[in-house]
C-alpha positions as CSV (number, residue, x, y, z in Angstrom):
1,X,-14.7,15.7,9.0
2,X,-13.5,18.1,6.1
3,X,-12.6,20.7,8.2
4,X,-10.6,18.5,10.2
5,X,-9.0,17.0,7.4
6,X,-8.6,20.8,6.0
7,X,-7.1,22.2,9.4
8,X,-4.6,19.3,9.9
9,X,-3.6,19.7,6.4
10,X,-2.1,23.6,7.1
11,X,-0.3,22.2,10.1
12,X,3.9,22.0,9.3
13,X,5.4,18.7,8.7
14,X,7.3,18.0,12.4
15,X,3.8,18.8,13.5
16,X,2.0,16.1,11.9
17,X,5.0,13.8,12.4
18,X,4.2,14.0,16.7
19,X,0.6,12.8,15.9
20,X,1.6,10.2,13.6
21,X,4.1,8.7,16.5
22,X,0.4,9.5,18.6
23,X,-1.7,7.5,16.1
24,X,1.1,4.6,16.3
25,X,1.1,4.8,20.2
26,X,-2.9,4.5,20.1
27,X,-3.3,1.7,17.6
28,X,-0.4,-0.5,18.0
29,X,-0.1,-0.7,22.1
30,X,-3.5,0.6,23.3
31,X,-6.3,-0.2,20.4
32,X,-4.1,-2.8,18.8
33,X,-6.4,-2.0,15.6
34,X,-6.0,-4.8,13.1
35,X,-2.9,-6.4,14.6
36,X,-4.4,-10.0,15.2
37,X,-4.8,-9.6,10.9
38,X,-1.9,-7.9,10.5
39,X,0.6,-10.5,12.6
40,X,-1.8,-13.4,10.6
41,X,-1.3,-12.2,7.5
42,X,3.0,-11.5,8.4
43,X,2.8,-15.3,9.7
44,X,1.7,-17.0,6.5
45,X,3.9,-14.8,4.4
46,X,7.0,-15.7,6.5
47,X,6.8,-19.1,8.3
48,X,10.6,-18.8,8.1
49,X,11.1,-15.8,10.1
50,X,10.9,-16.4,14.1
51,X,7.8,-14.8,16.0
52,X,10.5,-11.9,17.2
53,X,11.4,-11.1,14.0
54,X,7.5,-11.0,12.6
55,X,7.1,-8.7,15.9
56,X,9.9,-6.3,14.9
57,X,8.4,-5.7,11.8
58,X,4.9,-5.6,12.6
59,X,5.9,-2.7,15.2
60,X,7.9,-0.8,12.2
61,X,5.2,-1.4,10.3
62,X,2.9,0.4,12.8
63,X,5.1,3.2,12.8
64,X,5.5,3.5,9.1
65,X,2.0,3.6,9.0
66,X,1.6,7.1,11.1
67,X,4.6,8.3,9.6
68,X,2.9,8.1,6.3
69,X,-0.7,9.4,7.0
70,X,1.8,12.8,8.5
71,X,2.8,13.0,5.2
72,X,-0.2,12.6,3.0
73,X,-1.7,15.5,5.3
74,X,1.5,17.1,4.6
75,X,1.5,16.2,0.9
76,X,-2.7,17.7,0.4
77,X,-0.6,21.5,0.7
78,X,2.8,21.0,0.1
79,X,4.2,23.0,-2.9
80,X,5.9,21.6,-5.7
81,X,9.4,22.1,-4.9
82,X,9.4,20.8,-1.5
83,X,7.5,17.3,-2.9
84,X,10.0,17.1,-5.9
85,X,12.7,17.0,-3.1
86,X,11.2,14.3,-0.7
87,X,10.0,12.0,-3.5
88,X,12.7,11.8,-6.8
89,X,11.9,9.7,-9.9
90,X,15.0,8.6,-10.9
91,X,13.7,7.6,-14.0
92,X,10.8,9.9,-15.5
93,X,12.9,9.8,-19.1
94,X,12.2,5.7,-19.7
95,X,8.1,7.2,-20.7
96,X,9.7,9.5,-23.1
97,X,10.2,7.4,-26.2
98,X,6.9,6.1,-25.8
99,X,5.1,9.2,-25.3
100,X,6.9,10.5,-28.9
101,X,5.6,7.2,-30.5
102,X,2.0,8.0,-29.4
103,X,2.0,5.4,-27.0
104,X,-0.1,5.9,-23.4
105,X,1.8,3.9,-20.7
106,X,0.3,2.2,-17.6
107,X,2.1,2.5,-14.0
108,X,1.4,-0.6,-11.5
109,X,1.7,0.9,-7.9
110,X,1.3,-0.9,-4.6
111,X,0.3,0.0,-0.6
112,X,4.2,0.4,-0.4
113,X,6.0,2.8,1.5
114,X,3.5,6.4,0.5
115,X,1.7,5.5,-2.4
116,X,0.1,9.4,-2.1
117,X,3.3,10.5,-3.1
118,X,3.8,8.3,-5.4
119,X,0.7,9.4,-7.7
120,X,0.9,12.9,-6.6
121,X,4.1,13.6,-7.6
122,X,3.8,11.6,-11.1
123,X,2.4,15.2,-12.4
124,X,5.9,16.6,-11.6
125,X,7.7,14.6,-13.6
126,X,6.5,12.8,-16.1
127,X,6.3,14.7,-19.5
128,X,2.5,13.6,-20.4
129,X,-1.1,13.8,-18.6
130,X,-1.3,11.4,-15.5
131,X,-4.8,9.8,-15.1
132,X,-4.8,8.0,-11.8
133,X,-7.8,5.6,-10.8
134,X,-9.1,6.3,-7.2
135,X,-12.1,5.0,-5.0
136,X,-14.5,8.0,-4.8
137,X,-15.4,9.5,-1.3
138,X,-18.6,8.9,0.4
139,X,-18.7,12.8,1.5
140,X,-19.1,14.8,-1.6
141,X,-17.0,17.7,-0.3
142,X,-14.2,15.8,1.6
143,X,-14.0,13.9,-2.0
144,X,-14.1,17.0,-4.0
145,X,-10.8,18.2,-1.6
146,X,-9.1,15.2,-2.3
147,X,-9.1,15.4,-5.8
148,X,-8.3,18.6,-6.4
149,X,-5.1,18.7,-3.9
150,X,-4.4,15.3,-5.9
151,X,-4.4,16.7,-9.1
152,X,-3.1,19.9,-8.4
153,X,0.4,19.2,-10.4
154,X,-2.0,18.3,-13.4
155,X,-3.9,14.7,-14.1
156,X,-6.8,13.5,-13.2
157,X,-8.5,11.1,-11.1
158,X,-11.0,8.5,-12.1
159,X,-13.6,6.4,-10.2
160,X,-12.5,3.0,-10.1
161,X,-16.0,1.5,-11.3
162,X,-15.6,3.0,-14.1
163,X,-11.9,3.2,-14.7
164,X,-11.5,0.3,-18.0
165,X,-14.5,2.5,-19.6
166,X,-12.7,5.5,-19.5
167,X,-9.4,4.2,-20.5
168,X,-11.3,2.6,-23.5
169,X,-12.8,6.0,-24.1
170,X,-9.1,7.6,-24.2
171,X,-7.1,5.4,-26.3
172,X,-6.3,8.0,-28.8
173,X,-5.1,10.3,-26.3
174,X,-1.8,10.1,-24.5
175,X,-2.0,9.6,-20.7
176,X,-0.1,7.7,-18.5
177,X,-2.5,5.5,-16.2
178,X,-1.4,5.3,-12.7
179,X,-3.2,2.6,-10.5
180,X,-2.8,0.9,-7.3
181,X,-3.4,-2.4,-8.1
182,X,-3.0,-4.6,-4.9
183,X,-6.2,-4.5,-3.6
184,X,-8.3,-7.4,-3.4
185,X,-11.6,-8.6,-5.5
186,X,-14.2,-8.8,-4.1
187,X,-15.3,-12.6,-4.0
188,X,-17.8,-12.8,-7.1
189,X,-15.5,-10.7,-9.3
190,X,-13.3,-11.5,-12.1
191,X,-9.8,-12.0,-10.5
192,X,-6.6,-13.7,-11.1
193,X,-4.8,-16.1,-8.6
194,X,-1.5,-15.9,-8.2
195,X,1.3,-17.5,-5.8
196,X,2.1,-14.3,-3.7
197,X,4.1,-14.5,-0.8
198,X,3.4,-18.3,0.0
199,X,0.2,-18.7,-0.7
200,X,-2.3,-18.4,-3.3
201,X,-3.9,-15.0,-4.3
202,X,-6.7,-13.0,-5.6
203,X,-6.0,-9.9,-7.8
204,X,-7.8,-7.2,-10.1
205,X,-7.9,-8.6,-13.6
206,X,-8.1,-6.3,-16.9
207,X,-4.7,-4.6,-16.6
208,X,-3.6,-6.9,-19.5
209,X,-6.4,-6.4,-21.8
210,X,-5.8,-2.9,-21.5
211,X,-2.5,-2.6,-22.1
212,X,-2.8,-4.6,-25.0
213,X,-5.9,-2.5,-26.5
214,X,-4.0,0.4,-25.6
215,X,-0.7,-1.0,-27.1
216,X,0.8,0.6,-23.6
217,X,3.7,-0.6,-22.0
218,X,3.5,-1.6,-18.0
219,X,6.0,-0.7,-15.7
220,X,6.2,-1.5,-12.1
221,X,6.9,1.4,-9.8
222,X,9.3,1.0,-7.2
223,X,9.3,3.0,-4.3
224,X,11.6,3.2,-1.6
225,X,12.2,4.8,1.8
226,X,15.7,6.5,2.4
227,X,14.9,8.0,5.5
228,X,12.0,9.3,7.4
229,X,10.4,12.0,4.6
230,X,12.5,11.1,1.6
231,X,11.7,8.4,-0.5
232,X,12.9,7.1,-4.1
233,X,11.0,6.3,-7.1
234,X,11.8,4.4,-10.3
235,X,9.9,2.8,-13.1
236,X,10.9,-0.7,-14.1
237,X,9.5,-2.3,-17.0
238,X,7.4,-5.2,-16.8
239,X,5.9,-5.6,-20.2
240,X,6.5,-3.9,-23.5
241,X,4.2,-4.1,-26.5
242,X,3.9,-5.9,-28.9
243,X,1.6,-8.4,-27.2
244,X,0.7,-11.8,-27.9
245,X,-3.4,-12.5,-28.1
246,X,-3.2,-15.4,-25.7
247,X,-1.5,-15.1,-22.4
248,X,-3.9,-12.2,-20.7
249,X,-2.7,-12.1,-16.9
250,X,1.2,-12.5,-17.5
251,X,1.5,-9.1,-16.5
252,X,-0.6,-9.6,-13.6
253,X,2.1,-12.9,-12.4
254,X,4.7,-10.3,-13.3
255,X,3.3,-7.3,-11.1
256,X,3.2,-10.4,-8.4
257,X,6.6,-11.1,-8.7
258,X,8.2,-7.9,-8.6
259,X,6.0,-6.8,-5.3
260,X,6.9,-9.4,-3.4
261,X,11.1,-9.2,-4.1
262,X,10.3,-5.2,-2.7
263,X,8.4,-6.3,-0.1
264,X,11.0,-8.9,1.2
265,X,13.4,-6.6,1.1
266,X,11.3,-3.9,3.0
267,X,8.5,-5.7,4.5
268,X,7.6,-3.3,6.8
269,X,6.6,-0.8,4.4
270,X,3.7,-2.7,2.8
271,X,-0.2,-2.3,4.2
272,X,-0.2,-5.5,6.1
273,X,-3.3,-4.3,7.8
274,X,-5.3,-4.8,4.5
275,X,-7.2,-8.2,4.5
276,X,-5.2,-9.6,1.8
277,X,-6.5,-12.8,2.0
278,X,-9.9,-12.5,2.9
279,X,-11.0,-15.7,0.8
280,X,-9.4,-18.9,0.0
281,X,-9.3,-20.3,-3.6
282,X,-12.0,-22.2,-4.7
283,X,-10.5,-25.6,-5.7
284,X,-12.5,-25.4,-9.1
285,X,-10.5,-22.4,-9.7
């Protein structure tokens, strides 16, 4: 499996384009992988869009979706300046002031549009250390390749199970702490419900407590395709220190919010595949 991943990784971008409109022809029309949950999942989030309408973007979606594994392949080799030119923070000087104040700052990232561009190219631009939390690799060499081609423009990359340890551990330093943070608890976890895109929904608690023991401001960032390779990113603020002691999952409602207006205005560039909504809420909860 590593050399595969290795070998497909040196091939050029057009390339790995044809076999992500392959992967797309395979697992939309032929294995339909996923697409009973994916078309659920669409359904309850937009009972006011007709079933053609939740068709068209559940094919787009599919495409998206081999358009962006191309590109992470791409992304394991590509060089600096040809990611700086497919992926442009329009924003990198809002961590600035922060940063000169000694302040660490946390970036809230989604499954949206290509979230491995999104972290990789954070090293390019931003003018501190990125530290970017990650689920480790069952293969120790395969996940010894993907960190290293991850952090290649500087960072690191740190195991989710321990992730809040290690932030702890590096509060005096300055580090901006990239995570992707719409996955979903697992059932007997801590976990935040919030209203999310009509229905009630689970999510990762602890951002807020460590924002607020890291005094770190919490920005959303906002990805967005432009065209099939280029994308946009900018960093919009969500929460700004100094925090309040009570209150410890606003900026979980608030990362809620602000991924659901950019997936309504792009829905077919979030992972609608992921089982979201594996669980119900418990009505003691």
């Amino acid at each position: 499996m590593l050399g595969i991943l290795k070998g497909l990784s040196y091939l050029p971008l057009p390339v790995l384009y044809g076999i992500g409109d392959l992967v797309f022809v395979l697992t939309f029309y032929l294995v339909r992988w996923r697409r009973k949950l994916a078309a659920a999942n669409l359904a309850k989030s937009f009972p006011e869009k007709s079933e053609r309408e939740r068709q068209q973007i559940l094919r787009r979606h599919y495409r998206n979706l081999g358009r962006v594994l191309a590109e992470a392949l791409w992304g394991l080799r590509a060089d600096a300046e040809e990611l700086r030119a497919r992926a442009v923070l329009e924003n990198p000087e809002v961590v600035k002031p922060y940063a000169d104040r000694g302040q660490s700052v946390m970036l809230m990232a989604a499954h949206f549009c290509n979230w491995e561009w999104m972290i990789l190219s954070a090293g390019l631009y931003l003018p501190i250390p990125t530290a970017a939390v990650y689920k480790a690799q069952r293969n120790e060499g395969a996940d010894r390749f993907l960190r290293n081609a991850r952090t290649r423009f500087g960072g690191t990359m740190i195991p989710h199970k321990i992730f809040t340890r290690e932030v702890i551990k590096r509060r005096n330093e300055i580090n901006a702490y990239a995570l992707v943070a719409d996955q979903t608890p697992l059932r007997d976890a801590n976990k935040h419900w919030a209203h999310f895109l009509n229905q009630d929904t689970a999510f990762f608690v602890g951002t807020d407590k460590l924002a607020k023991i890291l005094e770190a401001p919490v920005f959303f960032v906002v990805m967005r395709r432009v065209r099939r390779g280029y994308y946009t990113i900018r960093f919009e603020l969500i929460a700004d220190p100094p925090y309040e002691r009570d209150g410890e999952t606003e900026i979980i409602d608030r990362y809620a919010q602000t991924l659901e207006r950019e997936i309504r205005a792009s829905p077919e560039d979030w992972l609608w595949i992921h089982n979201k909504w594996k669980y119900a809420k418990p009505a003691d909860e």
